[in-house]
Structures are given as C-alpha cells and as structure tokens.
Gaussian input, Z-matrix of N, CA and C with variables (Angstrom, degrees):
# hf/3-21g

backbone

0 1
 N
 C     1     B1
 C     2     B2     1     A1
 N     3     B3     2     A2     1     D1
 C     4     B4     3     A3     2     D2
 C     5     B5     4     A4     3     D3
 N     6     B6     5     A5     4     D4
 C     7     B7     6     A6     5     D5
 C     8     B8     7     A7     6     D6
 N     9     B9     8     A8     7     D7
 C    10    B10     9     A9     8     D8
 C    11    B11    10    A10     9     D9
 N    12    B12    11    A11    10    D10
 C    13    B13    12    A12    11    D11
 C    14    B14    13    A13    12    D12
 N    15    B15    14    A14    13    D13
 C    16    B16    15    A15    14    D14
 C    17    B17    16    A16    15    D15
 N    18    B18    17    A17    16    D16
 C    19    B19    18    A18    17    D17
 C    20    B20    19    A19    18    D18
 N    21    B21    20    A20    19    D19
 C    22    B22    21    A21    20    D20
 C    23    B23    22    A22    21    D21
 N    24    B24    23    A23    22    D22
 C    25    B25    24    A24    23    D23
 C    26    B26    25    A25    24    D24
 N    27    B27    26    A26    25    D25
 C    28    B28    27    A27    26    D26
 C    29    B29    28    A28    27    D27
 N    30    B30    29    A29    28    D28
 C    31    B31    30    A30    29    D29
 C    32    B32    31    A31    30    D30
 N    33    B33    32    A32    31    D31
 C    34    B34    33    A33    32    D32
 C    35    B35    34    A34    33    D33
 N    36    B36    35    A35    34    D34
 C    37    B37    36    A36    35    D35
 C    38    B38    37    A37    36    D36
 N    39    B39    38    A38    37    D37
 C    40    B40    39    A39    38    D38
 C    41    B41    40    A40    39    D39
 N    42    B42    41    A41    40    D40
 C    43    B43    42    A42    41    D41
 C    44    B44    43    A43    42    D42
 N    45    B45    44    A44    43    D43
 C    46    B46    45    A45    44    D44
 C    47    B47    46    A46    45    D45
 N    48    B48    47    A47    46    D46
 C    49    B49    48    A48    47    D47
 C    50    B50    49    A49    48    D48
 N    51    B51    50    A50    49    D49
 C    52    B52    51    A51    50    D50
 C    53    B53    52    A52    51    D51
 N    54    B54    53    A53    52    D52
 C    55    B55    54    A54    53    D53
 C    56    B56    55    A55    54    D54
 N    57    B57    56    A56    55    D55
 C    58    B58    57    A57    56    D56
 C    59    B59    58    A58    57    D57
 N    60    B60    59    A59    58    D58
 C    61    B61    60    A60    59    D59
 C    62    B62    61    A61    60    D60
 N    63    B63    62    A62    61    D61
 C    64    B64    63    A63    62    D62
 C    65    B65    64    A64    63    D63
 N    66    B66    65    A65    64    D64
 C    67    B67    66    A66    65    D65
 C    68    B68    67    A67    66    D66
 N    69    B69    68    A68    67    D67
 C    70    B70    69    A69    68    D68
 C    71    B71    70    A70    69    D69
 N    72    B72    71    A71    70    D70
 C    73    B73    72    A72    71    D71
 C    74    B74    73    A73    72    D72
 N    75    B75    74    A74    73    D73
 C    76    B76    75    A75    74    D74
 C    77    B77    76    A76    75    D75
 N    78    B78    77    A77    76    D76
 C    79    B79    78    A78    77    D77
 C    80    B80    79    A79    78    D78
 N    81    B81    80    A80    79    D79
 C    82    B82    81    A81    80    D80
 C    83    B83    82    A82    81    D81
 N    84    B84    83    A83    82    D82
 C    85    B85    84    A84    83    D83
 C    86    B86    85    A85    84    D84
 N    87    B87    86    A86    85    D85
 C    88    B88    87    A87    86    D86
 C    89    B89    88    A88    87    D87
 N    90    B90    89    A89    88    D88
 C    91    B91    90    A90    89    D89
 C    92    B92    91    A91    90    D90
 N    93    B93    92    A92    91    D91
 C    94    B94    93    A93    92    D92
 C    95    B95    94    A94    93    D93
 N    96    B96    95    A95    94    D94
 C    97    B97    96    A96    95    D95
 C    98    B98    97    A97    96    D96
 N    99    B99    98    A98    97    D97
 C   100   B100    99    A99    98    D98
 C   101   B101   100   A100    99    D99
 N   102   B102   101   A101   100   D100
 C   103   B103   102   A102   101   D101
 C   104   B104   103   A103   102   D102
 N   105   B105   104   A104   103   D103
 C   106   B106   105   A105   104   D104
 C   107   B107   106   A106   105   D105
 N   108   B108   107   A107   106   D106
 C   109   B109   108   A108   107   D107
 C   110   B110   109   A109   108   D108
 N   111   B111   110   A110   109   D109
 C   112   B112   111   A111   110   D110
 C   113   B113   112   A112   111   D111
 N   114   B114   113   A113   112   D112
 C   115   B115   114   A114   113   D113
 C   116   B116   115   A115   114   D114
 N   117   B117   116   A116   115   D115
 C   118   B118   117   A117   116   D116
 C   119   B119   118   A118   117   D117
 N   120   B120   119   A119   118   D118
 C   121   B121   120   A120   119   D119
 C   122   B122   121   A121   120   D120
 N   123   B123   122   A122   121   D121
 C   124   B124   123   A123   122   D122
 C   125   B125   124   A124   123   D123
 N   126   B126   125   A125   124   D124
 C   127   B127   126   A126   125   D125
 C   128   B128   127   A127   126   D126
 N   129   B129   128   A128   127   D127
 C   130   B130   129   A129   128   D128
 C   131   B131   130   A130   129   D129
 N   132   B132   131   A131   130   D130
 C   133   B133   132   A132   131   D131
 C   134   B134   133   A133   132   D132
 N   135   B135   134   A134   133   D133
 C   136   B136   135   A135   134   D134
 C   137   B137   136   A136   135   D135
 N   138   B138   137   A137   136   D136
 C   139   B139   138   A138   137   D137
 C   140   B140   139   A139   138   D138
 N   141   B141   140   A140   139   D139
 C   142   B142   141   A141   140   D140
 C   143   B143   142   A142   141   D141
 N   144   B144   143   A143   142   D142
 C   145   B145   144   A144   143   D143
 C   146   B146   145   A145   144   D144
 N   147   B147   146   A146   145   D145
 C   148   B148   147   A147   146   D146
 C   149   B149   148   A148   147   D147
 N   150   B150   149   A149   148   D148
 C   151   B151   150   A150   149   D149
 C   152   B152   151   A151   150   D150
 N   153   B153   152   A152   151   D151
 C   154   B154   153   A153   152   D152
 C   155   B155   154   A154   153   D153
 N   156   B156   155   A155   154   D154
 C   157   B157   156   A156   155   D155
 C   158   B158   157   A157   156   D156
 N   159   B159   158   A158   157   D157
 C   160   B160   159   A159   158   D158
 C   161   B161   160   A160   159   D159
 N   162   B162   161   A161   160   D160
 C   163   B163   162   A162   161   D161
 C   164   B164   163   A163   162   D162
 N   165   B165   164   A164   163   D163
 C   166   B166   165   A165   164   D164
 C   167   B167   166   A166   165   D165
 N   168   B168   167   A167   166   D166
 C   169   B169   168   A168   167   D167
 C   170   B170   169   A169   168   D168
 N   171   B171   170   A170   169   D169
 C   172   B172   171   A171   170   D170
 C   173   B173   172   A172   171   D171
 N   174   B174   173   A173   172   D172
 C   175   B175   174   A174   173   D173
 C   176   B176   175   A175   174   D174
 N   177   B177   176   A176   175   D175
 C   178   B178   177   A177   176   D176
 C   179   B179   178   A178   177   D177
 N   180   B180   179   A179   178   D178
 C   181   B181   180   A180   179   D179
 C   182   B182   181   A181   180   D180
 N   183   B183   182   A182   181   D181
 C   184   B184   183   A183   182   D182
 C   185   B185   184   A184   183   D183
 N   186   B186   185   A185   184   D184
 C   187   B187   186   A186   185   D185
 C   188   B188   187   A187   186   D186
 N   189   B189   188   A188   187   D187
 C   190   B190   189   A189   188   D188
 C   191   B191   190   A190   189   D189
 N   192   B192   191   A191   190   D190
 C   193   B193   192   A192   191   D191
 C   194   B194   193   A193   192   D192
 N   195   B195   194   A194   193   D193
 C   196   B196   195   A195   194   D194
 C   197   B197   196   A196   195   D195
 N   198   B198   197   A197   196   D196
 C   199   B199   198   A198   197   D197
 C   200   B200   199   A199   198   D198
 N   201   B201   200   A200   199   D199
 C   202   B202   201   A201   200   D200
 C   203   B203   202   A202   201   D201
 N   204   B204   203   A203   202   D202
 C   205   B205   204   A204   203   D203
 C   206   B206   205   A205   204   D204

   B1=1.4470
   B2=1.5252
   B3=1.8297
   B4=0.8021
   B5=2.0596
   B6=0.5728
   B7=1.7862
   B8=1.5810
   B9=0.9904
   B10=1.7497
   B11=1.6494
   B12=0.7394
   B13=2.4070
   B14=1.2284
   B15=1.3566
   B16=1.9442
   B17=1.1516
   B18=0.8427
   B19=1.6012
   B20=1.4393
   B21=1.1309
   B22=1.5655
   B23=1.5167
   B24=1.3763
   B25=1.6010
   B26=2.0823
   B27=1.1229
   B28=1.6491
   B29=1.8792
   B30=1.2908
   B31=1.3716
   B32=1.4305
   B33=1.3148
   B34=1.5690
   B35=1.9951
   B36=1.3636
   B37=1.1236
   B38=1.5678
   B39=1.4627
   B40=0.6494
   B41=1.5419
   B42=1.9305
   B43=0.8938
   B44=1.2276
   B45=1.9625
   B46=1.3971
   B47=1.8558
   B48=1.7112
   B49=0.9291
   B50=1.7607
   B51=1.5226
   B52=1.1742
   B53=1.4148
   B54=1.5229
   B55=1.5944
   B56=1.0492
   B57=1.9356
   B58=0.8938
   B59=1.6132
   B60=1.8809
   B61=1.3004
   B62=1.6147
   B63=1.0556
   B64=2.1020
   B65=1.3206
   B66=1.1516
   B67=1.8792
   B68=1.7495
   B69=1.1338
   B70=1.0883
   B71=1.4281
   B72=1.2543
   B73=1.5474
   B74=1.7184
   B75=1.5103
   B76=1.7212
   B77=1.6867
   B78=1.4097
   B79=1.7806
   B80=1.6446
   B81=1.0589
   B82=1.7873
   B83=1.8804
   B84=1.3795
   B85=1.7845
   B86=2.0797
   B87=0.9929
   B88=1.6890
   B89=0.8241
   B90=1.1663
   B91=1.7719
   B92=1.4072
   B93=1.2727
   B94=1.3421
   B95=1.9453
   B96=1.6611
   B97=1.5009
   B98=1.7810
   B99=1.4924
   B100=1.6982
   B101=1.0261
   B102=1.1388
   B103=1.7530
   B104=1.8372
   B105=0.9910
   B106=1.6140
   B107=1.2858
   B108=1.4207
   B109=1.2500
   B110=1.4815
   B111=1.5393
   B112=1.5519
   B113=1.5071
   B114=1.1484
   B115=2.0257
   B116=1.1924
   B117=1.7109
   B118=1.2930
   B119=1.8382
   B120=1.1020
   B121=1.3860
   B122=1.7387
   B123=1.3784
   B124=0.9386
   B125=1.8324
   B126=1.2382
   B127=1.2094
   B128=1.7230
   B129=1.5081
   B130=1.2866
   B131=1.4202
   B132=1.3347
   B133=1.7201
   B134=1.6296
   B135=1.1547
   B136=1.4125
   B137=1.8199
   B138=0.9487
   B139=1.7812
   B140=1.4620
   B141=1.8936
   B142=1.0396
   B143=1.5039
   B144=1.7763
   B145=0.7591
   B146=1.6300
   B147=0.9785
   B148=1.7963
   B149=1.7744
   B150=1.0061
   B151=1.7449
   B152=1.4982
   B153=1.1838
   B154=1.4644
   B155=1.6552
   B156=1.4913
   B157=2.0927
   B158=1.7355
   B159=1.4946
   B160=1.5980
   B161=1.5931
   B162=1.6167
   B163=1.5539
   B164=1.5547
   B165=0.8495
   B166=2.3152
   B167=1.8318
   B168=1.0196
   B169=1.0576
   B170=1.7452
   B171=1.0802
   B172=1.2479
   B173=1.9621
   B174=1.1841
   B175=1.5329
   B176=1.0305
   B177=1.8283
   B178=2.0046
   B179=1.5667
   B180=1.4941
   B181=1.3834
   B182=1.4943
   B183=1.3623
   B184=1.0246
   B185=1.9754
   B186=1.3901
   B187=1.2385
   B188=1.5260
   B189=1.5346
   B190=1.0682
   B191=1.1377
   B192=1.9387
   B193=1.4127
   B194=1.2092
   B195=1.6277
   B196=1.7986
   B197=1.9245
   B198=0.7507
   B199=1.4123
   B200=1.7727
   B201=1.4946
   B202=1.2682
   B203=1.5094
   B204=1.0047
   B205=1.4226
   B206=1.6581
   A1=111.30
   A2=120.69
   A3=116.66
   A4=109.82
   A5=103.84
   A6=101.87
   A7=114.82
   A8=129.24
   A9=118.24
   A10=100.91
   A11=114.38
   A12=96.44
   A13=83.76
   A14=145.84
   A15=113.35
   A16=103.44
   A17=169.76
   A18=167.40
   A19=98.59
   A20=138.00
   A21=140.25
   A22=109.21
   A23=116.34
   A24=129.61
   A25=102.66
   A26=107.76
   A27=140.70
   A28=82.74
   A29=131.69
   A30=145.90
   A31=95.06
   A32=109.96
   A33=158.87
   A34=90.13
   A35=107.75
   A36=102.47
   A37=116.91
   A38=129.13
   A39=134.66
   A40=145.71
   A41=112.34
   A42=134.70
   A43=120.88
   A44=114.65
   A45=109.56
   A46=112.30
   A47=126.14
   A48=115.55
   A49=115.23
   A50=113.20
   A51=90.14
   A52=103.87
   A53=114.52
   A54=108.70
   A55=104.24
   A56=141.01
   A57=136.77
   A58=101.93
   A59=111.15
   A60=127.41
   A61=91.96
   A62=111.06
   A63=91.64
   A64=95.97
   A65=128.48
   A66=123.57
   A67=97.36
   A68=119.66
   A69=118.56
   A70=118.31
   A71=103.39
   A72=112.00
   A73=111.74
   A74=104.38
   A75=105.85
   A76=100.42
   A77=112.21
   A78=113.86
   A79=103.24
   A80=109.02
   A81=110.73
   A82=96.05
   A83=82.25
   A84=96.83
   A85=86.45
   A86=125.66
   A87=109.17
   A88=109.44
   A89=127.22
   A90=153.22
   A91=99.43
   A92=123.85
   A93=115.13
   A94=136.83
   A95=92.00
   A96=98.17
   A97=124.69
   A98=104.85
   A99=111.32
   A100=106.72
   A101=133.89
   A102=151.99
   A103=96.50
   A104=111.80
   A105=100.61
   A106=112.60
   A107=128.35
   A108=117.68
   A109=121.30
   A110=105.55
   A111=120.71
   A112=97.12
   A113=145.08
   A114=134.60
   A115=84.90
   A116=156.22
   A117=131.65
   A118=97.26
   A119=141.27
   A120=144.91
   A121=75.42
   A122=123.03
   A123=136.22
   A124=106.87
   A125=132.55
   A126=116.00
   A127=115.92
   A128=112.82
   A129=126.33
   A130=129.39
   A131=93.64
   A132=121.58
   A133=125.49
   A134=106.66
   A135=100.60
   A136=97.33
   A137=106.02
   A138=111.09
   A139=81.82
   A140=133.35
   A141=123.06
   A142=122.47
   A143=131.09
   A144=118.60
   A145=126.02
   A146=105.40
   A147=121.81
   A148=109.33
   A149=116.51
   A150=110.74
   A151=82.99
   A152=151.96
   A153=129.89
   A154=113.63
   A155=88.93
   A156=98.74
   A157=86.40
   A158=132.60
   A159=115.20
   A160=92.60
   A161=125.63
   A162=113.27
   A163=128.91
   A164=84.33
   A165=91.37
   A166=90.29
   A167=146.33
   A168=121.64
   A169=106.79
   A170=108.24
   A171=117.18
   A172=112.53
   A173=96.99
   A174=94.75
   A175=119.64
   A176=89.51
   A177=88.14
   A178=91.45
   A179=126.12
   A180=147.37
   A181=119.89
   A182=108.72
   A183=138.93
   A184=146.84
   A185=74.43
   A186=86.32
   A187=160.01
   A188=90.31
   A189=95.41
   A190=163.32
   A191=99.37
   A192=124.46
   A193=121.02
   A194=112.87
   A195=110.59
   A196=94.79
   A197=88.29
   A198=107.45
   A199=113.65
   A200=119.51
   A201=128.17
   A202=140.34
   A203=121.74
   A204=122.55
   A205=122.14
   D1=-46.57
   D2=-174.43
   D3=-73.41
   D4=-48.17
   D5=157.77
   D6=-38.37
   D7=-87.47
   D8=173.75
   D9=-32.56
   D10=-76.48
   D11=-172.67
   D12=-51.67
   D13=-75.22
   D14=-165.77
   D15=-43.17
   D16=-87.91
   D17=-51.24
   D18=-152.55
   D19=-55.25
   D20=138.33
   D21=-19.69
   D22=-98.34
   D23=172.86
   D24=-8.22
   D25=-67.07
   D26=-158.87
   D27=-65.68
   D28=-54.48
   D29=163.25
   D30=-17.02
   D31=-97.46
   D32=-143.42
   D33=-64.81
   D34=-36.38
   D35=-172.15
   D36=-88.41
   D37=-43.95
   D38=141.28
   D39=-19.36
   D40=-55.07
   D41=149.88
   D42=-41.59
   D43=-50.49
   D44=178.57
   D45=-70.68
   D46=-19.21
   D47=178.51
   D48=-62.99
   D49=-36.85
   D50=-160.09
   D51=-100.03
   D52=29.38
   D53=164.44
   D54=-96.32
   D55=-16.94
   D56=-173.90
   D57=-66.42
   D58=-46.95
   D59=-176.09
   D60=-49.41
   D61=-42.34
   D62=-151.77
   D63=-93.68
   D64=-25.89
   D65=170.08
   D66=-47.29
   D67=-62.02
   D68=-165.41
   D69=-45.33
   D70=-37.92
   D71=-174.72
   D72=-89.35
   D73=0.51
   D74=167.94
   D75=102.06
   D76=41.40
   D77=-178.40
   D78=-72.58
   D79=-169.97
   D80=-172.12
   D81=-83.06
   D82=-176.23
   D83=-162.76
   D84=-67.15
   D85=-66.95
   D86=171.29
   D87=-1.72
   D88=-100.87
   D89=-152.69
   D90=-62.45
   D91=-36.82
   D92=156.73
   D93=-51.64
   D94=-52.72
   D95=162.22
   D96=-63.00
   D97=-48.55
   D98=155.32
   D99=-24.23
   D100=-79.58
   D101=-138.56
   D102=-83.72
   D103=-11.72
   D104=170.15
   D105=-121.29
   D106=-7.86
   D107=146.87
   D108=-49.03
   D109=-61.46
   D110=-169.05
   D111=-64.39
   D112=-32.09
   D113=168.47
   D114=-75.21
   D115=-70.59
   D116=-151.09
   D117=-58.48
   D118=-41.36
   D119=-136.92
   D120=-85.44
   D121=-82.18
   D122=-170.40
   D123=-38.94
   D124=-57.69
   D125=-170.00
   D126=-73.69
   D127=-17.79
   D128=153.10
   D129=-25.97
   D130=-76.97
   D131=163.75
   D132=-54.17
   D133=-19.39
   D134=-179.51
   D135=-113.18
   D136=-15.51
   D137=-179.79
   D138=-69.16
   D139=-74.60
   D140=-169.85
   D141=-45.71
   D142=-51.65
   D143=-171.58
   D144=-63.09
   D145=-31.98
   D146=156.34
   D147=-43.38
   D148=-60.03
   D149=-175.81
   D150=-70.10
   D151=-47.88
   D152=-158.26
   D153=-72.23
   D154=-18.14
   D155=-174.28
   D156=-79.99
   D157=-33.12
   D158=-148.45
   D159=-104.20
   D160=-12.85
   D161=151.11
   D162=-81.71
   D163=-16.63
   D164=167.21
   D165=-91.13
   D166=-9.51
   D167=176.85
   D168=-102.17
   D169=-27.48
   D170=-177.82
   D171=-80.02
   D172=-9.93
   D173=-168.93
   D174=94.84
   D175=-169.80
   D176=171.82
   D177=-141.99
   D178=17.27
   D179=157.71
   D180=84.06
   D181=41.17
   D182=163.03
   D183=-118.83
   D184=8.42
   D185=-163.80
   D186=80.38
   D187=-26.64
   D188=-155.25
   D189=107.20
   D190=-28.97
   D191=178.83
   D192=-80.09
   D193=-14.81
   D194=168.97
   D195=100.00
   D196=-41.81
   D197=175.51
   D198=40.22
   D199=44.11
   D200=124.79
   D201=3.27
   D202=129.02
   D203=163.93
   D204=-112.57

C-alpha cells in the first residue's frame, strides 16, 4: 500500500515537472496553471523546510544539557 502513494507521489511529481518544462515553451492555459501550482508547491516546501533547519538550529532553549539535578 505504502508503495502505490510512493509511486503516486513520484506520478504527481514528475507530471508537475514536465508541465513546468512545457509552460515554458508556451503549452496551453492547463499546463500553464499545472506548472504554477507545482513552483507554488515547490517554493512552499522549501520556504518550510528552511524555518525547520533555523528551529533545530536555534534550539528549543535549553541547551541541550537535559538539565537534571
């Protein structure tokens, strides 16, 4: 099961690459709307993964030390 949604996911992603490819080259209004979902999806995801890299870098304001007695 968990393989078919990879294989789906891997679909969907793909699919969105090469509408980005054919927008570029002047594809119909579709492939146009496609192709800006998949850059909105995409700049989404990396905006998030960035705030998730600068709260693991930032901590959680403790240090770290467990801080025991």
């Amino acid at each position: 099961m968990v393989v078919l949604v990879l294989i789906g996911v891997l679909a969907l992603v793909v699919g969105g690459c090469a509408c980005v490819v054919w927008a570029e080259r002047g594809g119909p209004r579709w492939v146009r709307v496609v192709a800006t979902m998949t850059l909105t999806a995409s700049h989404l995801l990396r905006h998030a993964q960035k705030n998730r890299r600068r709260s693991r870098i930032t901590g959680n304001g403790n240090g770290g030390d467990g801080g025991g007695d």
